[in-house]
C-alpha positions as CSV (number, residue, x, y, z in Angstrom):
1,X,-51.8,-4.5,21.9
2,X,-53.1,-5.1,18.4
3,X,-52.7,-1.8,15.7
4,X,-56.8,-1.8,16.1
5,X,-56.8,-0.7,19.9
6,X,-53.4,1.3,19.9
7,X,-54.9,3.5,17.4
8,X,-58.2,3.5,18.8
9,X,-56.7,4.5,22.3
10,X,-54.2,7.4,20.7
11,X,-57.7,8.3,19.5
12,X,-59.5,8.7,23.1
13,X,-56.8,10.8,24.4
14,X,-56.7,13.0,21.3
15,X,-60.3,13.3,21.4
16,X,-60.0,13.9,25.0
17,X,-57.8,17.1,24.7
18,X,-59.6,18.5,21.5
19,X,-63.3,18.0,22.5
20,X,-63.4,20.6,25.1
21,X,-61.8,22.7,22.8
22,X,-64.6,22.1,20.5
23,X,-67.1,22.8,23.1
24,X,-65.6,26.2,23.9
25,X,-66.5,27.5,20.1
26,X,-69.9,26.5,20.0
27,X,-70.2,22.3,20.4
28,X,-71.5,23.0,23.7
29,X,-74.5,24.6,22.5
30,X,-75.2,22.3,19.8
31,X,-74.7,19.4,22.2
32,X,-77.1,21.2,24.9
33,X,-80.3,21.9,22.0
34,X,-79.5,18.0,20.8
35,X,-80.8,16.6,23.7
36,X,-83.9,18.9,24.6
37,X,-86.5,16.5,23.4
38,X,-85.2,13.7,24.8
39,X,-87.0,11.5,27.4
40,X,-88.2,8.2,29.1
41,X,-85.5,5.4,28.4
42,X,-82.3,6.9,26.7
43,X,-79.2,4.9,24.9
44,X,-76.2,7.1,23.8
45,X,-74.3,5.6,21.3
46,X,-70.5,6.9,21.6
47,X,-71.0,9.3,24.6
48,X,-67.3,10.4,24.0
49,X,-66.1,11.8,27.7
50,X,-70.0,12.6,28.8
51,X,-70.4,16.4,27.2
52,X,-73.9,15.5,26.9
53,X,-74.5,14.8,29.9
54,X,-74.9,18.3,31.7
55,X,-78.1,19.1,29.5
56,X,-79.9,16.0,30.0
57,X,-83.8,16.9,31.0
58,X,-85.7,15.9,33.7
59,X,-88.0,14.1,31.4
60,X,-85.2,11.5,30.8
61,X,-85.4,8.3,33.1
62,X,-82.0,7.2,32.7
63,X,-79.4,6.7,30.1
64,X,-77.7,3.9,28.9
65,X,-74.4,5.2,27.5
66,X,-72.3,3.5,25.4
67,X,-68.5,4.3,24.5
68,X,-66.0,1.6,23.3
69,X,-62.7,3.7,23.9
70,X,-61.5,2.6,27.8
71,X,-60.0,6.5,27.7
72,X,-63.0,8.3,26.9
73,X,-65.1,5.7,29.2
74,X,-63.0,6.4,32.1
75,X,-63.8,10.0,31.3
76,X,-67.6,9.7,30.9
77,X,-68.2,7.6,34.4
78,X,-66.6,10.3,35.9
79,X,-69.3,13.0,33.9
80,X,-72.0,10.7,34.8
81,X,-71.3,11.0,38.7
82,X,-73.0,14.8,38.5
83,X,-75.3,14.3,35.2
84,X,-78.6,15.6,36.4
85,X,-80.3,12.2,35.7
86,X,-78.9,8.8,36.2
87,X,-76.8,7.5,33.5
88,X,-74.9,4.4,32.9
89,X,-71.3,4.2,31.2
90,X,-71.0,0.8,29.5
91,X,-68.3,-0.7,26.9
92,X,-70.6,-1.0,23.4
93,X,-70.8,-0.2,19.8
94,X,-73.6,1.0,18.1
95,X,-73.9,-1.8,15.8
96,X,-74.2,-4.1,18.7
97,X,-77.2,-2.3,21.2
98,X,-78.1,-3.9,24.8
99,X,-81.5,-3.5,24.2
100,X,-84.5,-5.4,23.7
101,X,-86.7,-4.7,20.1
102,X,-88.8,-1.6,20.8
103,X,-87.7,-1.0,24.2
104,X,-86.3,2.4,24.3
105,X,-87.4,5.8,23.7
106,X,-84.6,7.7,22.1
107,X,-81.3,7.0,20.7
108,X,-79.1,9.8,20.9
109,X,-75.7,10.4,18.5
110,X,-73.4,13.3,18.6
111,X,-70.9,12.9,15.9
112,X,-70.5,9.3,15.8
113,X,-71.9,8.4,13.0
114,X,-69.4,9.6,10.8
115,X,-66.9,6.7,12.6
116,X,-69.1,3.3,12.9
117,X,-67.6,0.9,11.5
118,X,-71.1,0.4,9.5
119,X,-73.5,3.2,9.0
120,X,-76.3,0.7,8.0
121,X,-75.9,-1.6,11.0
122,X,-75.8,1.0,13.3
123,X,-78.8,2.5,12.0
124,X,-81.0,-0.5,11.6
125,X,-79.9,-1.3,15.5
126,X,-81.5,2.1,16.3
127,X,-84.5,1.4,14.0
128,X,-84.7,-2.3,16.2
129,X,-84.5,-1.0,19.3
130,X,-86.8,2.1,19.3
131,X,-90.0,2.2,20.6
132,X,-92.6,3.2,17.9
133,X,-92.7,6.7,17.8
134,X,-89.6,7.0,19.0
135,X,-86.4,9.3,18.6
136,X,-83.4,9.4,17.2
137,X,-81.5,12.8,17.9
138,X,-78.6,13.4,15.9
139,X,-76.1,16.1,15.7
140,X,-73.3,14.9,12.8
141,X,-70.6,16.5,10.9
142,X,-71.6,15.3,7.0
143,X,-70.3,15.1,3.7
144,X,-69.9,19.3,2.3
145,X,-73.0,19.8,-0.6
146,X,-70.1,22.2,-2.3
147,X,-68.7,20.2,-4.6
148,X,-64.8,21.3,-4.4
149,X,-65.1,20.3,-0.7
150,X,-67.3,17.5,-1.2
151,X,-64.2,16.0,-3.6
152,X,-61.7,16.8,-1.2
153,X,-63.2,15.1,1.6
154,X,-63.7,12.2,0.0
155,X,-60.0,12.2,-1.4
156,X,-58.7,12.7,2.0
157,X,-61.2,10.2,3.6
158,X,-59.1,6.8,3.6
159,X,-56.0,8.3,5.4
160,X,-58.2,10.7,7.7
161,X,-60.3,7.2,8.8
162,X,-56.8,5.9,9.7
163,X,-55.9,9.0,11.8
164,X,-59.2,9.9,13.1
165,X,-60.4,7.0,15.0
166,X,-62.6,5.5,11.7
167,X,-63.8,8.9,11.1
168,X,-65.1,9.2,7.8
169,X,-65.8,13.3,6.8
170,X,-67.7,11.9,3.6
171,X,-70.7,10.4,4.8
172,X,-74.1,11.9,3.8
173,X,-75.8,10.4,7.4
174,X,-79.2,12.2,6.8
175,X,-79.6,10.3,3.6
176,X,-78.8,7.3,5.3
177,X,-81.0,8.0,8.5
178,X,-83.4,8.2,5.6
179,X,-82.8,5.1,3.6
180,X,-82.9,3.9,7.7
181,X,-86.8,4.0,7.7
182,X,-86.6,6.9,10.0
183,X,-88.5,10.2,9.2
184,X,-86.4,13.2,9.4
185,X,-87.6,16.4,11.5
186,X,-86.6,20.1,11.2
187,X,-82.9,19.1,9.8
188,X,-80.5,21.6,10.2
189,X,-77.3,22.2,8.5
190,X,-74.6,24.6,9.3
191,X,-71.1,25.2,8.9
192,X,-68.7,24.6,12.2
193,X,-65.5,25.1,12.6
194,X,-63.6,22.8,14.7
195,X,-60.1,24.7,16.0
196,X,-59.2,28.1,15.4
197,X,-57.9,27.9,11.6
198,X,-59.3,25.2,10.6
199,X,-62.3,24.8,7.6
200,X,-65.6,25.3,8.1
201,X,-67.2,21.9,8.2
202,X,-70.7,20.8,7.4
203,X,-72.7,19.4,10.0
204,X,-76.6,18.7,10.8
205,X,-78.7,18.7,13.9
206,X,-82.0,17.0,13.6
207,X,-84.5,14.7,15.3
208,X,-85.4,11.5,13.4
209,X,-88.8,9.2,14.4
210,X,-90.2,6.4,13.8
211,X,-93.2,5.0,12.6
C-alpha cells in the first residue's frame, strides 16, 4: 500500500474512534444547526462516517455524499441506511465534484476544509457546481485570531498535516470562501474544544451563497 493510503487509512479509524467522542461535547449540535437550511439537491464533501446525516430536513431531495477514506465510507453507507432522506455514499474528493455546472443546491462541509489537498480547487468546484443562489454550509475549525495561538498553529501545522490526515489547523477558510466569490451569511465563530483537556480551538459555522 503506498505511505499516502496507509496514512490516510490509520486516519479513518482514528477519526472513527474520536468523532463520536466529539459529538458527545457539543459537535452534534453544531453538525445538527449546520444542515437546517439545507434543501433540494445536496453534495457532502467529506461526510466522515455520516454524523450529518440524522438531521438532514425534509426539504432535502437527496444527498450525494462524498468520502475518500474506504474506513469512514464503510461507516457512512451504513448511517445512510436510516438517514431520514435518501443519501448516496460515493468515493470522491472535493476538488473533483460529480456534478454538472449549476446543478446542485447546496454543498455542505463539516470540517473538511481544513484537510483538501487545495482550498482553492475545492472551493471553485463548489462555486462550479452550485446553482445560482445556491448554498454552501460550512462548519470548520480555522486558523486562532489570538496571535500566540495563531503562531503556534502554524508552527505545528507541517507535522500535524502528516498526522492528521492533511489537516491543516492554520487555514483562515472564511477568507477563502470569500476570495471563493461566495457571499458570507451570519458567520459564527466560537471556541470548541475537541477531548477533555485539550485547547479550545477556533471554529466557524456559517452559510455562504452565491450570486
Amino acid at each position: 500500500m503506498p505511505e499516502t493510503s496507509r496514512r490516510e487509512s490509520s486516519f479513518g479509524r482514528s477519526y472513527a474512534r474520536v468523532g463520536p467522542r466529539m459529538d458527545a461535547r457539543g459537535a452534534t449540535e453544531h453538525r445538527r444547526r449546520l444542515v437546517e437550511a439545507a434543501h433540494g439537491v445536496v453534495i457532502e464533501i467529506g461526510a466522515g462516517y455520516g454524523a450529518t446525516f440524522p438531521f438532514y430536513p425534509s426539504a432535502v431531495s437527496g444527498v450525494l455524499a462524498l468520502e475518500p477514506d474506504p474506513t469512514l465510507r464503510g461507516l457512512a453507507r451504513a448511517a445512510a441506511s436510516t438517514a431520514p432522506v435518501p443519501v448516496s455514499v460515493k468515493d470522491g474528493v472535493a476538488e473533483a465534484l460529480p456534478a454538472a455546472d449549476a446543478s446542485v443546491d447546496v454543498v455542505v462541509s463539516s470540517l473538511v476544509l481544513c484537510s483538501v489537498a487545495d482550498q482553492s480547487v475545492a472551493l471553485a468546484e463548489v462555486v462550479r457546481v452550485l446553482r445560482p443562489g445556491g448554498l454552501l454550509l460550512f462548519y470548520e475549525h480555522v486558523r486562532s485570531t489570538h496571535r500566540v495561538l495563531g503562531a503556534a498553529e502554524d508552527l505545528v501545522a507541517p507535522l500535524w498535516s502528516r498526522m492528521a490526515g492533511g489537516c491543516h489547523p492554520n487555514r483562515d477558510t472564511a477568507a477563502m470562501i470569500l476570495r471563493a466569490g461566495l457571499t458570507v451569511h451570519g458567520l459564527e465563530r466560537f471556541g470548541f474544544s475537541v477531548l477533555p483537556g485539550n485547547p479550545r480551538l477556533a471554529h466557524v459555522l456559517g452559510v455562504a451563497s452565491k450570486s
